[in-house]
C-alpha positions as CSV (number, residue, x, y, z in Angstrom):
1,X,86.7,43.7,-14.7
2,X,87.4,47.3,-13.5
3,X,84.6,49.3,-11.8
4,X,83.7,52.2,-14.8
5,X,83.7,55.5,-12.8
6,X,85.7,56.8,-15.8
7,X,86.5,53.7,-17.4
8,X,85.0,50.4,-15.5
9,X,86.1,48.4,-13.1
10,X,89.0,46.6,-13.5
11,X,89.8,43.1,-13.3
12,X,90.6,41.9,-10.5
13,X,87.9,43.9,-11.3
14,X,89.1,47.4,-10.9
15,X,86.9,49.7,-12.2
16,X,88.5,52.1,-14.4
17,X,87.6,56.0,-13.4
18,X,89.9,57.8,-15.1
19,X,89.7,60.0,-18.0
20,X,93.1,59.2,-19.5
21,X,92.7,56.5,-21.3
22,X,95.6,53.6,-20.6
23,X,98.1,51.6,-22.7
24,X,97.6,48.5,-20.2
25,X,95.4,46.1,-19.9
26,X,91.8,47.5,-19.8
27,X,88.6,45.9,-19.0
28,X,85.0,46.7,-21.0
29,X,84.2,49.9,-19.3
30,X,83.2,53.3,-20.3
31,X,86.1,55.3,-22.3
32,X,87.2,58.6,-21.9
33,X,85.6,61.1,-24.3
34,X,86.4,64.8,-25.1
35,X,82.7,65.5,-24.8
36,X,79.5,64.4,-22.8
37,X,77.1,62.4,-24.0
38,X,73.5,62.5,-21.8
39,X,71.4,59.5,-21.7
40,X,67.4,59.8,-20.5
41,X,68.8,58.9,-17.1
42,X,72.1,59.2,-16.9
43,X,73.9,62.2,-17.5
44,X,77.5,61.8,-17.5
45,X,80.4,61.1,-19.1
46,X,82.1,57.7,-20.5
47,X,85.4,57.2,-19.8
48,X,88.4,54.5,-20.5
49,X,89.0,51.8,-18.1
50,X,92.0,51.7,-16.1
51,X,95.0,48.8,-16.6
52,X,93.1,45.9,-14.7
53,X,91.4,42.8,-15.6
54,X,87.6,41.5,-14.2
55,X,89.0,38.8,-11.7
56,X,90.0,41.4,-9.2
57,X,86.6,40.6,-7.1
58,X,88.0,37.4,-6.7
59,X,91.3,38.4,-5.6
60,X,90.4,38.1,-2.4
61,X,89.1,34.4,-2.4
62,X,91.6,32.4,-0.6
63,X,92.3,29.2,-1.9
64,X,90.4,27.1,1.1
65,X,87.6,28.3,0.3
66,X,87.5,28.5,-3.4
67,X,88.8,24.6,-3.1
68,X,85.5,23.8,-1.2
69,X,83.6,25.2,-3.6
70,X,85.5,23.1,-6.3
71,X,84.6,20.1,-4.4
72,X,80.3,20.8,-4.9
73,X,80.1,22.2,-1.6
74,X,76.3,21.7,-1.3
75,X,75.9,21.4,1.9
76,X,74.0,25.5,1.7
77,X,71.4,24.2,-1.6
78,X,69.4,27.4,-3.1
79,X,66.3,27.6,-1.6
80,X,66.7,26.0,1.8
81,X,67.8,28.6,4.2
82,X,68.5,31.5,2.2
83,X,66.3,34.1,1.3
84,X,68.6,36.8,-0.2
85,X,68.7,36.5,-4.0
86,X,72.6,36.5,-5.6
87,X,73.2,38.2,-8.8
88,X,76.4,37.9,-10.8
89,X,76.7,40.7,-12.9
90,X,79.3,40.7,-15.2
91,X,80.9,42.3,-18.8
92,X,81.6,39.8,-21.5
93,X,82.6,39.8,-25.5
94,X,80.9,37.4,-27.7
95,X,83.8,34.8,-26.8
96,X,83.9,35.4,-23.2
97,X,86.1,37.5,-22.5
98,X,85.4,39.7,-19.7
99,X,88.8,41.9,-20.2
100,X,91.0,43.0,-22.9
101,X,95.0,44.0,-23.5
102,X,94.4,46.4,-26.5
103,X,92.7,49.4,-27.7
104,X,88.9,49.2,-27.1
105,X,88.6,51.5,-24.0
106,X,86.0,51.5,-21.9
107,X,83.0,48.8,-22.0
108,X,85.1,47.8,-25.5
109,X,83.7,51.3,-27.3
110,X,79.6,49.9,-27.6
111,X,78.5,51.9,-24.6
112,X,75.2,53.8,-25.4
113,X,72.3,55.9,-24.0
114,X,70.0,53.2,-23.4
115,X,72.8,50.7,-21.9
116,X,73.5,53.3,-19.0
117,X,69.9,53.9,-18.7
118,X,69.3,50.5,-18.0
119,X,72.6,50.1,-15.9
120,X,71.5,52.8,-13.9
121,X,68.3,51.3,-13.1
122,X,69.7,47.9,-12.1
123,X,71.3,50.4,-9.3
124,X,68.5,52.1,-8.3
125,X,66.6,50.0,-5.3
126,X,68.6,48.9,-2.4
127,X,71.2,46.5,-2.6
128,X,74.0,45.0,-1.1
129,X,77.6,44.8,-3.4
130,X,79.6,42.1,-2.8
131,X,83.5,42.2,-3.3
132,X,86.8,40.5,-3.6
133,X,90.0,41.9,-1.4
134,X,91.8,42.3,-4.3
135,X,89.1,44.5,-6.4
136,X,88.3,46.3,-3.9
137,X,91.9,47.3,-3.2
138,X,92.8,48.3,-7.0
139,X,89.3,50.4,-6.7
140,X,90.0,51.9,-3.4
141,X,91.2,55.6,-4.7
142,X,88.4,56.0,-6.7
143,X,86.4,55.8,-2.7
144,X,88.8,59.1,-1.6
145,X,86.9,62.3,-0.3
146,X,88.5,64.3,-2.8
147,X,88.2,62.1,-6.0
148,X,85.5,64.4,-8.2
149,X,82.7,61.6,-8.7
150,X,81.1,63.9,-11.1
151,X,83.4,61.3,-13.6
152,X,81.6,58.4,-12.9
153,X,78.8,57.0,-15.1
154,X,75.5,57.5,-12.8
155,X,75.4,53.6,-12.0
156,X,78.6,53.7,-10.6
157,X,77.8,56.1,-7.9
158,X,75.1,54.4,-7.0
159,X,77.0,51.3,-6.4
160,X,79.1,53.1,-4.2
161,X,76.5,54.2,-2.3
162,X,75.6,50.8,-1.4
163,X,76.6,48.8,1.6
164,X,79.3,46.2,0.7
165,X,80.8,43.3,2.1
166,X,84.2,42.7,1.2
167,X,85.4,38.8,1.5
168,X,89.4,39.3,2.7
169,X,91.5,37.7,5.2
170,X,94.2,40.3,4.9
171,X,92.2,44.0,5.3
172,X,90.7,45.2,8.1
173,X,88.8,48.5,9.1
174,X,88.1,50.9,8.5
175,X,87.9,50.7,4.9
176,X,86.9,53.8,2.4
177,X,83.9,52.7,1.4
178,X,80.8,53.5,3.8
179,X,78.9,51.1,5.2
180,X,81.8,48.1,4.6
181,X,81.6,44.7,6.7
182,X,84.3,42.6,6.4
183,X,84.3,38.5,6.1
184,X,87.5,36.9,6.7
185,X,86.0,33.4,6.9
186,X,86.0,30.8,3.9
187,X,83.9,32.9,1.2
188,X,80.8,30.1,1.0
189,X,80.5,29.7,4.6
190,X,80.2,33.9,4.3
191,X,77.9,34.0,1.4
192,X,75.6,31.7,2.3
193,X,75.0,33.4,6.1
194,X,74.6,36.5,4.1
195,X,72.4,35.2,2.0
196,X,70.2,34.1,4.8
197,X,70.7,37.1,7.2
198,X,70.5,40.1,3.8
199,X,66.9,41.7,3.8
200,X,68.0,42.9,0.5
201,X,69.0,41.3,-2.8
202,X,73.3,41.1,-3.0
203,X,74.9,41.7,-6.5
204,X,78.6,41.5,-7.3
205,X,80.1,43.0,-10.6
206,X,83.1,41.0,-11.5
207,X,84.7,39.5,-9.1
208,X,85.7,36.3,-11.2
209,X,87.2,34.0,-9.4
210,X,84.9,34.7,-6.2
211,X,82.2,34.2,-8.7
212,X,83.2,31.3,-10.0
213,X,83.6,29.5,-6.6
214,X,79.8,30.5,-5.7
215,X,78.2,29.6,-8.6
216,X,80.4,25.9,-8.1
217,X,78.8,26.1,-4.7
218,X,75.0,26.5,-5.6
219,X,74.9,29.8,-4.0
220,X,74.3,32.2,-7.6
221,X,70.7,32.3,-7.8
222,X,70.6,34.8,-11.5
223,X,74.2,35.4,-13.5
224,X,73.3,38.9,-15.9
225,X,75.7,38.4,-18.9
226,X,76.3,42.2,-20.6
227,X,77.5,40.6,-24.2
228,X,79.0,44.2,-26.3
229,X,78.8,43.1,-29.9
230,X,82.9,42.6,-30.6
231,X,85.1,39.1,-30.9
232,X,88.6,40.0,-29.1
233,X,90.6,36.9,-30.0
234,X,93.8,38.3,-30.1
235,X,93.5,40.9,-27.2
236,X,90.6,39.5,-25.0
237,X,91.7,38.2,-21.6
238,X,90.2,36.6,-18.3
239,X,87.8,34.3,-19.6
240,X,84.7,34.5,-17.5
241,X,83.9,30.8,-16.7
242,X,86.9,28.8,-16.9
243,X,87.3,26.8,-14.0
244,X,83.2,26.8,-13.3
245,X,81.4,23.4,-12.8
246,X,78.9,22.5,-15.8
247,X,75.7,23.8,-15.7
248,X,72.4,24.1,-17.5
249,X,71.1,27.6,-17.5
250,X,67.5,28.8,-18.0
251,X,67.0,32.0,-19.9
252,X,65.1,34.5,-17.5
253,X,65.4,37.4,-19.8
254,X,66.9,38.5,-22.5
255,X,67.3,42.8,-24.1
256,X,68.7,45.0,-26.1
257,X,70.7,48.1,-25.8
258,X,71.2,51.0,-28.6
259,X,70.8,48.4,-31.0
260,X,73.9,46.1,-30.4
261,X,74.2,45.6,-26.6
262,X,72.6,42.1,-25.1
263,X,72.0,41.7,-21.6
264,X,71.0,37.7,-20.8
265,X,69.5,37.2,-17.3
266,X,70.3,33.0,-16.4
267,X,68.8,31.0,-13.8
268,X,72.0,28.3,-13.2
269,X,71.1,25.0,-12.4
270,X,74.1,22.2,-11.9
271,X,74.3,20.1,-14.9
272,X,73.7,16.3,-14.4
C-alpha cells in the first residue's frame, strides 16, 4: 500500500500524496480531484496514489526474522506478556488485492464522506504506527517541513503525528518523522517487547510482508480488512495474505461506508 496524503500509501506501502495522478503502479488510496469534497469530519481533498505497492511496510523485514516467524515462532503467545493490542490495518479488493497496476486512482475510486469519517476516527486517540524500512523510505518526502500537508486526507495527518517505530537494520537517525525509534533487531523479537512495554495500542497500515511475519508469529491481536467494492483481476497486485500460516478468524465487527465500502474487524486465531 501507499500512505494516501494525496493518493495513499504505497506499497511497500508508500502512501501516495500527490495530486498528479500516476501511470505506475498505484495502490487503493485517495485520487486526485479538481475539486474538494468535505466530509462531516474530514475536510480535505482525495487524491491519486503514487506508483507503489502495499508491501513497502514490510520492506524492511529482513529475511531472519520473517523466517522465524515462518517457522510458528510461538515462543511470545497473545496474552501472556503483552499488554499492547496489534492492529493490522490494511486496503483490500474483493479478491485480495491490496494494490493495483491500472487506472483506479486512489483507494480504487470508492472513497466517500463517511469512509474518511470513519478513517479519521480510527486516528483520533493515541497510538503508536508501526513501519517497515522500506515504506517508510518511499514515504519519507511526504515527512519534509515544506511539503503543504493541507493535501492530505485528515487521517493521514494524524497518523503522522503519531509516534512510530520503524523495524530496519539499514536506517539510522534521525529520521523525518517525529517521535521515530528505530528497531534493528529480528522484527518479532521487537514487536513482542513493544507490545509488552507500549502503554498505547500499535497499528500498522500495510506493511505486508512485516504483517505477514507477525500474524505467522501470534503477535496480531485484530487485522481491520477495508474491502472497496471492485474485482481487479487483470490489474490487482500484492495479494495480502500469501505466504500467511492458516488461520481461523472470528468476526469482531463488521460496517459500512457510503453504501459500498466494508470494513471487517478479525480476531486471528492459528488454525489447527
Amino acid at each position: 500500500m501507499t500512505f494516501v496524503v494525496s493518493s495513499t500509501l504505497a506499497m511497500a506501502v508508500r502512501w501516495p500524496f500527490i495530486s498528479k495522478p500516476s501511470s505506475s503502479r498505484r495502490q487503493g488510496a485517495p485520487r486526485a480531484k479538481s475539486s474538494t469534497r468535505k466530509s462531516p469530519e474530514e475536510p480535505g481533498r482525495f487524491f491519486e496514489r503514487n506508483p507503489g505497492g502495499v508491501s513497502g511496510w514490510g520492506g524492511g523485514v529482513r529475511s531472519r526474522g520473517e523466517a522465524a516467524a515462518r517457522r510458528g515462532a510461538t515462543d511470545f503467545p497473545q496474552g501472556d506478556t503483552v499488554t499492547a493490542t496489534y492492529t493490522f490495518d490494511i486496503f483490500s479488493t474483493l479478491d485480495g488485492f491490496a494494490n493495483h497496476e491500472g487506472d483506479w486512482g486512489g483507494y480504487w475510486g470508492k472513497q466517500g464522506p463517511e469512509f474518511l469519517a470513519h478513517r479519521a476516527a480510527a486516528y483520533r486517540d493515541p497510538l503508536r504506527m508501526v513501519l517497515g524500512a522500506n515504506t517508510y523510505t518511499s514515504n519519507a518526502p511526504f515527512l519534509d517541513a515544506g511539503f503543504d500537508r493541507s493535501l492530505f486526507d485528515g487521517w493521514i495527518t494524524r497518523m503522522f503525528a503519531s509516534p512510530v517505530t520503524v523495524l530496519s537494520s539499514r536506517l539510522t537517525e534521525p529520521l523525518n518523522w517525529p517521535d521515530t525509534t528505530i528497531e534493528s533487531g529480528d522484527p518479532v523479537e521487537a514487536v513482542t517487547r513493544l507490545k509488552a512495554e507500549s502503554d498505547v495500542p500499535l497499528r500498522s497500515h500495510g506493511s505486508l510482508k512485516l504483517n505477514r511475519a507477525l500474524l505467522n508469529a501470534g503477535l496480531i491481536d485484530t487485522i481491520e480488512v477495508t474491502v472497496f467494492p471492485v474485482i481487479s483481476g487483470a490489474t490487482g497486485v500484492d495479494r495480502i495474505f500469501d505466504g500467511a500460516d492458516d488461520f481461523d478468524l472470528e468476526l469482531l465487527g463488521a460496517r459500512t461506508f457510503d453504501g459500498h465500502t466494508q470494513v471487517l474487524t478479525y480476531r486471528p486465531t492459528r488454525h489447527g
